[in-house]
NUNUBA-742667 format. One record per residue (C-alpha): x, y, z; residue number from 1; chain. Coordinates in Angstrom, 3 decimals. Example, Ala and Ser with C-alpha at 12.3 -4.5 7.8 and 13.67 -1.06 7.14 Angstrom:
BEGIN
<pt X="12.300" Y="-4.500" Z="7.800" n="1" chain="A"/>
<pt X="13.670" Y="-1.060" Z="7.140" n="2" chain="A"/>
! end
This chain:
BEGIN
<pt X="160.640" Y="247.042" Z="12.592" n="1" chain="A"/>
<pt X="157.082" Y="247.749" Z="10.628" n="2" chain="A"/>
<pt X="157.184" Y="244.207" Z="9.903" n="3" chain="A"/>
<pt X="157.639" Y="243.280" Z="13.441" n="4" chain="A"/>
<pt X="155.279" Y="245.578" Z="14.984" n="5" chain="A"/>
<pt X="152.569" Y="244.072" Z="12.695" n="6" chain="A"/>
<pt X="153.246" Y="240.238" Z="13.676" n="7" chain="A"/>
<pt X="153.477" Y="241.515" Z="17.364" n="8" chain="A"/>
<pt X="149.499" Y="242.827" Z="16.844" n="9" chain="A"/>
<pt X="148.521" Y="239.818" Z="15.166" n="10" chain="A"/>
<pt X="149.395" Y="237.512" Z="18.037" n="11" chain="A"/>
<pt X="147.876" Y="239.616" Z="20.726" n="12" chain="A"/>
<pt X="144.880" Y="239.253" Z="18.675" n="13" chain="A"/>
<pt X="145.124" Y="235.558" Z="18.398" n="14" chain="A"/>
<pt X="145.572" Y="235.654" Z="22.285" n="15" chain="A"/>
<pt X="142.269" Y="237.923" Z="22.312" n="16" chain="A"/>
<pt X="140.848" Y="235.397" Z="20.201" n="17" chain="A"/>
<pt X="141.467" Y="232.543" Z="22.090" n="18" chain="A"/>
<pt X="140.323" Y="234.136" Z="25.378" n="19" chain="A"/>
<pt X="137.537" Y="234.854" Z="23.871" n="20" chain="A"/>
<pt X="136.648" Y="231.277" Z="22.551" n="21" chain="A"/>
<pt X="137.837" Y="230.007" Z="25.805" n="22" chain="A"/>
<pt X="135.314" Y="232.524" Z="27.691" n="23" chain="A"/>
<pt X="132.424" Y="231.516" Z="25.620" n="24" chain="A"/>
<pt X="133.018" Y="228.042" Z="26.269" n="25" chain="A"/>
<pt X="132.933" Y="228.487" Z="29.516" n="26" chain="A"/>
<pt X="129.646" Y="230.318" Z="29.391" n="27" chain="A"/>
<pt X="128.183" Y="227.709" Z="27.289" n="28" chain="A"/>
<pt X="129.390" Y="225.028" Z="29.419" n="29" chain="A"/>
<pt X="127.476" Y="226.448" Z="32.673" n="30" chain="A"/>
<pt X="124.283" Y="227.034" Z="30.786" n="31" chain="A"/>
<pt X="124.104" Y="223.685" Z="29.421" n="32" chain="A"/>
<pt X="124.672" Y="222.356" Z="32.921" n="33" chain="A"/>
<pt X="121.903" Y="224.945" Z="34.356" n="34" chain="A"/>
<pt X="119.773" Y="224.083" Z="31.605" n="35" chain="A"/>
<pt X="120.664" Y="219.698" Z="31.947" n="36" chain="A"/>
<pt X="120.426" Y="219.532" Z="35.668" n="37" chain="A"/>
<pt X="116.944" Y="219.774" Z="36.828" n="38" chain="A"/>
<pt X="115.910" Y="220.297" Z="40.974" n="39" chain="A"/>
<pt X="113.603" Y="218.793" Z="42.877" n="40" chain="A"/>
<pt X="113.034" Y="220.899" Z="46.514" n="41" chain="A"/>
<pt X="111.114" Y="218.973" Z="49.199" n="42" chain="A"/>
<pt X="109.601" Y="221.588" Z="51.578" n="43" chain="A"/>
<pt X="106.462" Y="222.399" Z="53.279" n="44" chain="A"/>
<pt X="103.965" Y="225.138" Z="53.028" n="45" chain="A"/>
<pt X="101.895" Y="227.487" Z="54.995" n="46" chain="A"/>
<pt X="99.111" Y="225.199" Z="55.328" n="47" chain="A"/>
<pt X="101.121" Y="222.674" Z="56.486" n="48" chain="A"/>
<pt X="104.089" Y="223.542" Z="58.212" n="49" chain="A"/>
<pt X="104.285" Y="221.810" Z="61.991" n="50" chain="A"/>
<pt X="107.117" Y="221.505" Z="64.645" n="51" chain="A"/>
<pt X="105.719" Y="219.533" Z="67.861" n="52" chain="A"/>
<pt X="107.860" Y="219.445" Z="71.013" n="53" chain="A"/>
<pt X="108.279" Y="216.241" Z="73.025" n="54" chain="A"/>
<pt X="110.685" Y="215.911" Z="76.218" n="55" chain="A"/>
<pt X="111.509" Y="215.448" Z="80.234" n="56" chain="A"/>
<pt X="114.756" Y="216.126" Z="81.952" n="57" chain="A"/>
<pt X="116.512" Y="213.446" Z="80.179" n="58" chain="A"/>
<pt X="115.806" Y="214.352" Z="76.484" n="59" chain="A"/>
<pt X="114.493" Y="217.127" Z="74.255" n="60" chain="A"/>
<pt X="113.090" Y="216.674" Z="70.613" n="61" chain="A"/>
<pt X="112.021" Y="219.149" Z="68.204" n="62" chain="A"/>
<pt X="110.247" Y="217.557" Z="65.170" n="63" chain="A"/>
<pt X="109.960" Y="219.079" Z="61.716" n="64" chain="A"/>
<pt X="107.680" Y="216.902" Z="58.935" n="65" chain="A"/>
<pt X="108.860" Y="217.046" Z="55.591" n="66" chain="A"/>
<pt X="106.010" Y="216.208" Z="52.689" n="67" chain="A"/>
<pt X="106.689" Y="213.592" Z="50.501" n="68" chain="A"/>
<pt X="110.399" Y="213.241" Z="51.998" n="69" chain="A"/>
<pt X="110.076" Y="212.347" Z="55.555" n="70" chain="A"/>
<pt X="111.221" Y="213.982" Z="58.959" n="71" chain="A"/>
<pt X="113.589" Y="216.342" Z="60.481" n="72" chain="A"/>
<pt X="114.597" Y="216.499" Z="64.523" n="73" chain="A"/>
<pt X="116.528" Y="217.997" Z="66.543" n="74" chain="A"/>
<pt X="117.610" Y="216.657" Z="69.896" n="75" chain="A"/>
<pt X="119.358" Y="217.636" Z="72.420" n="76" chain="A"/>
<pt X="120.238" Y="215.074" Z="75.224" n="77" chain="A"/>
<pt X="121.071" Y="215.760" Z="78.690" n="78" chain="A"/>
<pt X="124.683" Y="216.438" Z="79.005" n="79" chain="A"/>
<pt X="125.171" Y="215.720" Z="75.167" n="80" chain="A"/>
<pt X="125.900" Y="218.561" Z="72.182" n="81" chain="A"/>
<pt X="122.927" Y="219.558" Z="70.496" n="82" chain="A"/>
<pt X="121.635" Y="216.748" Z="67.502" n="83" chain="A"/>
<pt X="120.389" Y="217.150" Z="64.226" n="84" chain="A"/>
<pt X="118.937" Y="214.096" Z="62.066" n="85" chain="A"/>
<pt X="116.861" Y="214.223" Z="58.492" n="86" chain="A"/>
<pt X="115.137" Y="210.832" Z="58.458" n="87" chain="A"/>
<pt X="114.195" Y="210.276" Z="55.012" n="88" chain="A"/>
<pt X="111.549" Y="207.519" Z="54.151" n="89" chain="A"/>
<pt X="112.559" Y="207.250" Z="50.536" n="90" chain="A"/>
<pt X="115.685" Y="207.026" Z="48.527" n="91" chain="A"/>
<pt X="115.331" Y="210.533" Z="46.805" n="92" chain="A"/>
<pt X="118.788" Y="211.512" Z="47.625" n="93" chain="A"/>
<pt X="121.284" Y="209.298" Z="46.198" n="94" chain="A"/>
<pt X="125.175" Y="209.015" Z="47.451" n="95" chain="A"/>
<pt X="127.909" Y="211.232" Z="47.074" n="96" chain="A"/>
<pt X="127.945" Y="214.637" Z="49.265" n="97" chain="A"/>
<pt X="125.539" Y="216.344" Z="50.533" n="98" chain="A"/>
<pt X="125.380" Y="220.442" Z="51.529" n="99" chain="A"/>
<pt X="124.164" Y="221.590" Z="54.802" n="100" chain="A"/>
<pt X="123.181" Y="225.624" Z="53.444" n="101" chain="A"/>
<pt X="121.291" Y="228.074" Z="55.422" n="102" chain="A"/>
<pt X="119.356" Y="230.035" Z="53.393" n="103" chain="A"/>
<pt X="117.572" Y="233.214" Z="53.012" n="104" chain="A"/>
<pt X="113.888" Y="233.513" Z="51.780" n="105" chain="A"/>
<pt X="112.790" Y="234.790" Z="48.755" n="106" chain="A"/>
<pt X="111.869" Y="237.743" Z="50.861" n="107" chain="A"/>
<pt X="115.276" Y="238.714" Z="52.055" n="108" chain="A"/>
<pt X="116.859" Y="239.754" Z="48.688" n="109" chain="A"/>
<pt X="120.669" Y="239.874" Z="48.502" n="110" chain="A"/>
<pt X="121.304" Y="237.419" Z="51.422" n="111" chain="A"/>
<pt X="123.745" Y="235.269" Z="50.105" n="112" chain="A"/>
<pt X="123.414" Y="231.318" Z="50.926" n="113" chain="A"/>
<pt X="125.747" Y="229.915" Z="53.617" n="114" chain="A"/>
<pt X="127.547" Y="226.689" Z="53.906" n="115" chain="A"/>
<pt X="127.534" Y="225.231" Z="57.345" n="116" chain="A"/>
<pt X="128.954" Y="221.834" Z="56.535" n="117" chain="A"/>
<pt X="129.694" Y="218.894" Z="54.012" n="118" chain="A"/>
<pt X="129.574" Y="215.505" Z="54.396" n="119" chain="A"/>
<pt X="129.629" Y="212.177" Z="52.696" n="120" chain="A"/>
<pt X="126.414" Y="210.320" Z="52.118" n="121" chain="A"/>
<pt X="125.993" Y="206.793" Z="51.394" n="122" chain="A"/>
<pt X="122.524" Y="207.083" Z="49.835" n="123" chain="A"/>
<pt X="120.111" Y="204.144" Z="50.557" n="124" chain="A"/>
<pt X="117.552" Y="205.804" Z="52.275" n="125" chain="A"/>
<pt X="119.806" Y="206.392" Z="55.118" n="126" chain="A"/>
<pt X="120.082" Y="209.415" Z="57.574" n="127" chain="A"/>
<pt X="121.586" Y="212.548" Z="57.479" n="128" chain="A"/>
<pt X="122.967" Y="213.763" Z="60.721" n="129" chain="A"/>
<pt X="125.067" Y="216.471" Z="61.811" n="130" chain="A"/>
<pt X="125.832" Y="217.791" Z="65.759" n="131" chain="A"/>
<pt X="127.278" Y="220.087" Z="67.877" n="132" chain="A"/>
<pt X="127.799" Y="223.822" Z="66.433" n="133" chain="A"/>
<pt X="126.408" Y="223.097" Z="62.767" n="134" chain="A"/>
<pt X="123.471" Y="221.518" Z="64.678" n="135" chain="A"/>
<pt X="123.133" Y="224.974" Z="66.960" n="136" chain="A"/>
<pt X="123.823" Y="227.104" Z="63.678" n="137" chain="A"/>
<pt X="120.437" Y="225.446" Z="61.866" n="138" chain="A"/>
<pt X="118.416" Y="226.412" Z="64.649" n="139" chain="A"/>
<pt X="120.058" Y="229.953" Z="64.929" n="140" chain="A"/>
<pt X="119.276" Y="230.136" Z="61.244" n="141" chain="A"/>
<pt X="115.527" Y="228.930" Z="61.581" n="142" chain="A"/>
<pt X="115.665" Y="231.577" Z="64.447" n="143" chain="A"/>
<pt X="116.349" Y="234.258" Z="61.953" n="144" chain="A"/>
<pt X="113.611" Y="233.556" Z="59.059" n="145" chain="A"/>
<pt X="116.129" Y="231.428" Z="57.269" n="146" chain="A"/>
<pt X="116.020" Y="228.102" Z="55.653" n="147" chain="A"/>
<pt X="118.139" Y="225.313" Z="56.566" n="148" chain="A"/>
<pt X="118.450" Y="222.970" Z="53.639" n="149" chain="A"/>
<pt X="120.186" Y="219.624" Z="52.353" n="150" chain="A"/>
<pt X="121.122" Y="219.211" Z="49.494" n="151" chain="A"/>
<pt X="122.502" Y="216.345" Z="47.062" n="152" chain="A"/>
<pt X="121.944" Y="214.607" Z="44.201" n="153" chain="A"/>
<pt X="119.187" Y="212.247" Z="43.288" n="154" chain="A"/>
<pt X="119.099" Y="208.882" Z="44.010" n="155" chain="A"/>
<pt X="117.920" Y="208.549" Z="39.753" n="156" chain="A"/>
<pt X="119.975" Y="210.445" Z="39.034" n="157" chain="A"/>
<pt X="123.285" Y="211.874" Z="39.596" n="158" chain="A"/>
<pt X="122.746" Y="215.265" Z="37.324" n="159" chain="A"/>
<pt X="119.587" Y="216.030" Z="39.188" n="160" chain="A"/>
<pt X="119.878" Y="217.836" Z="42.544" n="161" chain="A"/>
<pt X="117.377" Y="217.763" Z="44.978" n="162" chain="A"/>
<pt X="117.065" Y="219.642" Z="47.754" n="163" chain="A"/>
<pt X="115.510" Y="219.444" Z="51.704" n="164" chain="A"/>
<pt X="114.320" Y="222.479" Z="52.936" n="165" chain="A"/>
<pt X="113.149" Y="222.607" Z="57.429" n="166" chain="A"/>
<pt X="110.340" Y="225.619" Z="56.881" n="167" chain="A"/>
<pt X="110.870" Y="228.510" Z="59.420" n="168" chain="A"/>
<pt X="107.065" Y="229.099" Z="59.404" n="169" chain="A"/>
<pt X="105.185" Y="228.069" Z="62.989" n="170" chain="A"/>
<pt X="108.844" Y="227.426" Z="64.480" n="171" chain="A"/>
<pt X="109.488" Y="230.263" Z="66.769" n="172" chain="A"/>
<pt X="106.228" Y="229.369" Z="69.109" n="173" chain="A"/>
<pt X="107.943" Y="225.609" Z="69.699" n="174" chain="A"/>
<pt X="111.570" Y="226.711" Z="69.442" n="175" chain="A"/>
<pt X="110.425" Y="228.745" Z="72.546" n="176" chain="A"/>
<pt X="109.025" Y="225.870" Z="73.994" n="177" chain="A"/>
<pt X="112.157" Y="223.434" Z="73.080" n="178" chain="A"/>
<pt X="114.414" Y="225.968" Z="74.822" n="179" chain="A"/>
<pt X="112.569" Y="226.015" Z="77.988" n="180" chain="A"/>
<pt X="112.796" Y="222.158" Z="78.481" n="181" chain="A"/>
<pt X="116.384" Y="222.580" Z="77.757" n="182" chain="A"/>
<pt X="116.975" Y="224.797" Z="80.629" n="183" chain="A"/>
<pt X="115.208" Y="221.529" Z="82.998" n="184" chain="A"/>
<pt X="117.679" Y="219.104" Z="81.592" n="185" chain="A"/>
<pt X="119.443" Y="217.101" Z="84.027" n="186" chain="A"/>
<pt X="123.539" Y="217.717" Z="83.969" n="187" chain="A"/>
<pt X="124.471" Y="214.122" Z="83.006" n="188" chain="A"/>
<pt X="122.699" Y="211.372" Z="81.188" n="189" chain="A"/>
<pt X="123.044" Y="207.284" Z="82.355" n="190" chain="A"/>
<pt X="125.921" Y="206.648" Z="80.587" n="191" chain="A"/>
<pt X="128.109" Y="209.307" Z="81.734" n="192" chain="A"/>
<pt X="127.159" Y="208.661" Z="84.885" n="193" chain="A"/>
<pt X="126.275" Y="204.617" Z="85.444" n="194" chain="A"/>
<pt X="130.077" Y="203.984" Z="85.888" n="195" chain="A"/>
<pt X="132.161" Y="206.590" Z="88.332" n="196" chain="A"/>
<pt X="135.564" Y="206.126" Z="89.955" n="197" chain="A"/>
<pt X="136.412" Y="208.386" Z="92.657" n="198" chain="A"/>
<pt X="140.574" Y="208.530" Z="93.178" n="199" chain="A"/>
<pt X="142.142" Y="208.724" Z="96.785" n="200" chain="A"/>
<pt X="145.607" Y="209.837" Z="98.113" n="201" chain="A"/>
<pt X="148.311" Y="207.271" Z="99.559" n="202" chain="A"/>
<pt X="146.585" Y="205.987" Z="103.110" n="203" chain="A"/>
<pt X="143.750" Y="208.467" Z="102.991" n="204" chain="A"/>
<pt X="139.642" Y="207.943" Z="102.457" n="205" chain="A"/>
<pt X="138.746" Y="212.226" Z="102.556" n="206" chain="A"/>
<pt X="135.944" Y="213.344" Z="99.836" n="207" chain="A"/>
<pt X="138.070" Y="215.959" Z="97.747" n="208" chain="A"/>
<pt X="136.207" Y="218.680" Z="96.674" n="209" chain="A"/>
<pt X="135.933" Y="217.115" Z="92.919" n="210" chain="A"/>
<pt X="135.225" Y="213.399" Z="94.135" n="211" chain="A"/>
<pt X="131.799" Y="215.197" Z="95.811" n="212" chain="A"/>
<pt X="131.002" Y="217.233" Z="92.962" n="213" chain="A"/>
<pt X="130.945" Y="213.928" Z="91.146" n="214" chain="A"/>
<pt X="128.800" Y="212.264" Z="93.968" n="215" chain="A"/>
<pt X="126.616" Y="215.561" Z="93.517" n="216" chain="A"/>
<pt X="125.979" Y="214.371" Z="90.058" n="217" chain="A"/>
<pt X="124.930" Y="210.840" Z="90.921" n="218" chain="A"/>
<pt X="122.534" Y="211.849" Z="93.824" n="219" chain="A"/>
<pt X="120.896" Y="214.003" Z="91.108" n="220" chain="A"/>
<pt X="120.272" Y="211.655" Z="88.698" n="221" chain="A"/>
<pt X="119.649" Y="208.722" Z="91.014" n="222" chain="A"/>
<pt X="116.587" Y="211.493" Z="92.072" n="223" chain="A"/>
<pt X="115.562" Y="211.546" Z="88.880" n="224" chain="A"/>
<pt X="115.499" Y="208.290" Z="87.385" n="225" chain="A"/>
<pt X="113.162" Y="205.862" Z="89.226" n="226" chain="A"/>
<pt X="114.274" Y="202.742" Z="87.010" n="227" chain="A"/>
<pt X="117.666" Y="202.867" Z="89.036" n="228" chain="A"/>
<pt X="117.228" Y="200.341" Z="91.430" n="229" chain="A"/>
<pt X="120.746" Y="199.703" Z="93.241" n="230" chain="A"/>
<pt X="124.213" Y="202.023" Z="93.383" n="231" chain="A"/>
<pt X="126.900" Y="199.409" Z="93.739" n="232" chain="A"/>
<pt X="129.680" Y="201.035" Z="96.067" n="233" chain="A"/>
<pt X="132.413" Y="199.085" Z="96.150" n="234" chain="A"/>
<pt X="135.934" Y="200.461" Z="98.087" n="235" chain="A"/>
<pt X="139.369" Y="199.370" Z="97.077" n="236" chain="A"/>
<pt X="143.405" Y="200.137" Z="97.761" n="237" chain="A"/>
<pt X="146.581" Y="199.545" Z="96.455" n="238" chain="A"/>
<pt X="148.841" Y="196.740" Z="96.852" n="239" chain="A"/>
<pt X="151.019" Y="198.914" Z="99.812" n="240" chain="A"/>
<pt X="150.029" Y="197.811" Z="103.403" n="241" chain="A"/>
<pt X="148.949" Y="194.645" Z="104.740" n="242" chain="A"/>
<pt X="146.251" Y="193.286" Z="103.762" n="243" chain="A"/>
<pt X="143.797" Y="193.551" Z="106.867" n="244" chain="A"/>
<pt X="145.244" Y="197.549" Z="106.714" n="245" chain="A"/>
<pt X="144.092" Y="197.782" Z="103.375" n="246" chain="A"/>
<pt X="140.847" Y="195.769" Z="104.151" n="247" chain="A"/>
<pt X="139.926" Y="198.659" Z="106.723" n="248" chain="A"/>
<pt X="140.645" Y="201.214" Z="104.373" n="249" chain="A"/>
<pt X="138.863" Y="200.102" Z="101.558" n="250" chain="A"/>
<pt X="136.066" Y="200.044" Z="104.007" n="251" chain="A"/>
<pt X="136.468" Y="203.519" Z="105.565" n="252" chain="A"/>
<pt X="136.556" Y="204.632" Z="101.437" n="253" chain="A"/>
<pt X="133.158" Y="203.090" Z="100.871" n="254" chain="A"/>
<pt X="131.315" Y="204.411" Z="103.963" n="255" chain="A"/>
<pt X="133.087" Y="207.773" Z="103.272" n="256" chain="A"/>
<pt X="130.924" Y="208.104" Z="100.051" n="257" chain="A"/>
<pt X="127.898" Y="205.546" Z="101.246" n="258" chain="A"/>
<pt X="127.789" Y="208.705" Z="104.337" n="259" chain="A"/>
<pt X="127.918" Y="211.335" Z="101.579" n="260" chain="A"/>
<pt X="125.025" Y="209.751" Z="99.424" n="261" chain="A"/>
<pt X="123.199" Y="209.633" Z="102.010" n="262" chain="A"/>
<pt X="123.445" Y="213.001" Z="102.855" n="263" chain="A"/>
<pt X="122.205" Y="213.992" Z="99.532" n="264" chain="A"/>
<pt X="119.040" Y="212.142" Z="99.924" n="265" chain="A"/>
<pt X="119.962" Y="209.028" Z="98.310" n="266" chain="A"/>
<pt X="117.210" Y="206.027" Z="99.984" n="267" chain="A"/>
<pt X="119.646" Y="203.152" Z="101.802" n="268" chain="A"/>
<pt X="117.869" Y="200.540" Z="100.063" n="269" chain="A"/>
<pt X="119.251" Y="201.337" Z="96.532" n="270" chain="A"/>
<pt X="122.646" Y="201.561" Z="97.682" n="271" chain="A"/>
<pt X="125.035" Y="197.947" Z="97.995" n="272" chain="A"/>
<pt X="128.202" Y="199.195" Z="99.999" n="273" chain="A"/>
<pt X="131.239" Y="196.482" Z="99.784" n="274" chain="A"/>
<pt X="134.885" Y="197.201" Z="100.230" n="275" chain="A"/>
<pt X="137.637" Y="194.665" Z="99.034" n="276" chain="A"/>
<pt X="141.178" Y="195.745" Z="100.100" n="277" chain="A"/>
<pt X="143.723" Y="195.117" Z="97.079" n="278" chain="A"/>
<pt X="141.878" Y="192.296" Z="95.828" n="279" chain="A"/>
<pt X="141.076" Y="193.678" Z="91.910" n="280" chain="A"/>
<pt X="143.326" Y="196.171" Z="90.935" n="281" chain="A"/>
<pt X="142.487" Y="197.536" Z="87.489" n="282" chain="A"/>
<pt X="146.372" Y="198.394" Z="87.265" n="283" chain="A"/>
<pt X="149.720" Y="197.614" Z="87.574" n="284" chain="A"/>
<pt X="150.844" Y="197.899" Z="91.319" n="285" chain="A"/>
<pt X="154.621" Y="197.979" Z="90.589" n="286" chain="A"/>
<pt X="154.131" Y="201.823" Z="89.389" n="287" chain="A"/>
<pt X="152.624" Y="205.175" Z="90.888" n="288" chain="A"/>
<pt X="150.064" Y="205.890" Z="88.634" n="289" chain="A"/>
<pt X="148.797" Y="202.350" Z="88.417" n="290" chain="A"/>
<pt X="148.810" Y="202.165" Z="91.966" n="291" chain="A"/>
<pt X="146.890" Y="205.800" Z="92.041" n="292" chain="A"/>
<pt X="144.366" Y="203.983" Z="89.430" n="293" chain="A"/>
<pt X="143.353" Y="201.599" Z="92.339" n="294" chain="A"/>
<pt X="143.125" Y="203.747" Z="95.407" n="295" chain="A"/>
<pt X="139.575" Y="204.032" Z="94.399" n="296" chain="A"/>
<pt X="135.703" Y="203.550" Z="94.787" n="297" chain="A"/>
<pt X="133.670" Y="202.961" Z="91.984" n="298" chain="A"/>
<pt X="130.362" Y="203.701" Z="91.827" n="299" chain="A"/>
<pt X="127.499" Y="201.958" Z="89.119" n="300" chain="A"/>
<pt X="124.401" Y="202.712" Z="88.954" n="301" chain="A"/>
<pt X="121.783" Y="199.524" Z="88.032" n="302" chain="A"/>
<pt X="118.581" Y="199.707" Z="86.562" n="303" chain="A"/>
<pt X="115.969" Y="197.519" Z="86.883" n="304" chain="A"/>
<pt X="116.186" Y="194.099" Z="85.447" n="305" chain="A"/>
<pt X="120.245" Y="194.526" Z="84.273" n="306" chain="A"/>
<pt X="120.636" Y="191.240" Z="86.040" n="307" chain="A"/>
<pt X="123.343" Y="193.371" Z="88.514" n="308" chain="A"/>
<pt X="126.550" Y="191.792" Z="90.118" n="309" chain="A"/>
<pt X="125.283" Y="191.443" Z="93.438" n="310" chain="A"/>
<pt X="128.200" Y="189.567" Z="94.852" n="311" chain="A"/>
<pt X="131.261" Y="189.783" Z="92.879" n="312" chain="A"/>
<pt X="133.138" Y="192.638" Z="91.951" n="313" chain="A"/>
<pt X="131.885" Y="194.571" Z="89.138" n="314" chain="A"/>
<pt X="133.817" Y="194.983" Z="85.809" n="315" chain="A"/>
<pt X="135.727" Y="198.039" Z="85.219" n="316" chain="A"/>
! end
């Protein structure tokens, strides 16, 4: 038993051993890499810390430069999630992943660094770009005294980190400013709104309540944006009905929302009003929803100089 109780001590303190060794390994092994991997931060100071505001109701753009790194900007677009982009104009970070962290200044002891996302990175001088909520969270960060960095390796190399910091000093004064052109923002941009297909019961050519709070959207933007030169209206119907029936009510469609656009202060000579019976169906007539799909009037927008379809009947 004596002899057993002895062997029994002498591998628990080969296990302590071992833990031990394993421990100090460990150690060793994350101050060599502390002490190997050097950081380069790209950041700038109180003397020279800017963010300029540009915008209208189409577009907002918060710029940040970056000293010896290049730019960072937020945007936010009407009717589009909030935009971040780091433009670099060197090759400092190299590929791999890089860390989107908000951080807290040396000022705010024992605020822990947060990671707001992680993506992959090709390197090559390329941009860094993030959106929607992680986009928001940078700016609620900058909001709060913190630091918004990215962070990778270097482009030289790969046991080097370097790290992109957006400076929360002289922000709050154009944050203000970027918010307030936010709130004049038009609803919808030109691309969500150049091409619009309003849907119409079997045999009927009434506005529902949703086709005019699309045509609400149009008038708005057609308001705003002087470079829109015609608003191609163009009435259709399914394949059910003769054809001079279907004719008429393609026409009554077309003047149905040609009537409402002109209600909302569209000017007659942008808008093109044509109506074409069954003629192009976008879908199949033999079922209900295709034949739904083409009980419709679609309405595109035109700029200037698009070289329009004035005759034939646009694409869908």
């Amino acid at each position: 038993m004596i002899t057993y109780m002895l062997s029994r001590e002498r591998e628990l303190l080969n296990v302590k051993a071992m833990s031990a060794i394993k421990i100090s390994l460990i150690i060793s092994s994350v101050v060599f890499a502390a002490q190997s991997s050097a950081l380069t931060r790209f950041e700038s100071q109180i003397e020279n810390s800017r963010w300029s505001l540009s915008g209208d109701i189409f577009a907002c753009t918060l710029k940040h430069p970056i000293p010896h790194f290049g730019e960072g900007e937020f945007t936010k677009e009407a009717g589009e999630p909030m935009k971040f982009v780091l433009h670099p104009q060197n090759e400092k970070l190299g590929p791999g992943q890089v860390y989107i962290i908000s951080q807290a200044p040396s000022w705010m002891p024992g605020l822990s660094p947060e990671t707001l996302e992680v993506l992959p990175y090709p390197g090559y001088g390329l941009t860094v770009e993030v959106g929607g909520k992680v986009a928001e969270q940078m700016l609620t960060s900058l909001d709060k005294g913190r630091h918004p960095v990215v962070t990778g390796t270097a482009w030289e190399n790969g046991r080097e980190n370097v790290e992109v910091a957006l400076s929360n000093i002289n922000f709050n004064p154009a944050y203000n400013e970027f918010r307030r052109c936010m709130a004049t923002l038009l609803p919808v941009n030109f691309d969500q709104i150049a091409r619009t297909a309003a849907l119409f019961p079997t045999n009927g050519a009434e506005l529902t309540d949703r086709i005019k709070r699309r045509l609400d959207l149009v008038a708005i933007y057609v308001a705003a944006d002087p470079t829109i030169e015609y608003i191609y209206i163009d009435g259709h119907t399914d394949l059910i009905g003769s054809r001079r029936d279907n004719r008429e009510l393609s026409k009554e469609r077309a003047e149905r929302v040609t009537e409402y656009l002109l209600q909302k202060g569209v000017a007659p000579e942008k808008i093109v009003s044509r109506y074409h019976g069954e003629r192009y169906p976008v879908a199949d007539n033999r079922n209900n929803s295709g034949r739904e799909r083409n009980r419709r009037v679609t309405i595109r927008l035109e700029r200037l100089g698009n070289n329009a379809q004035s005759l034939s009947e646009p694409s869908s």
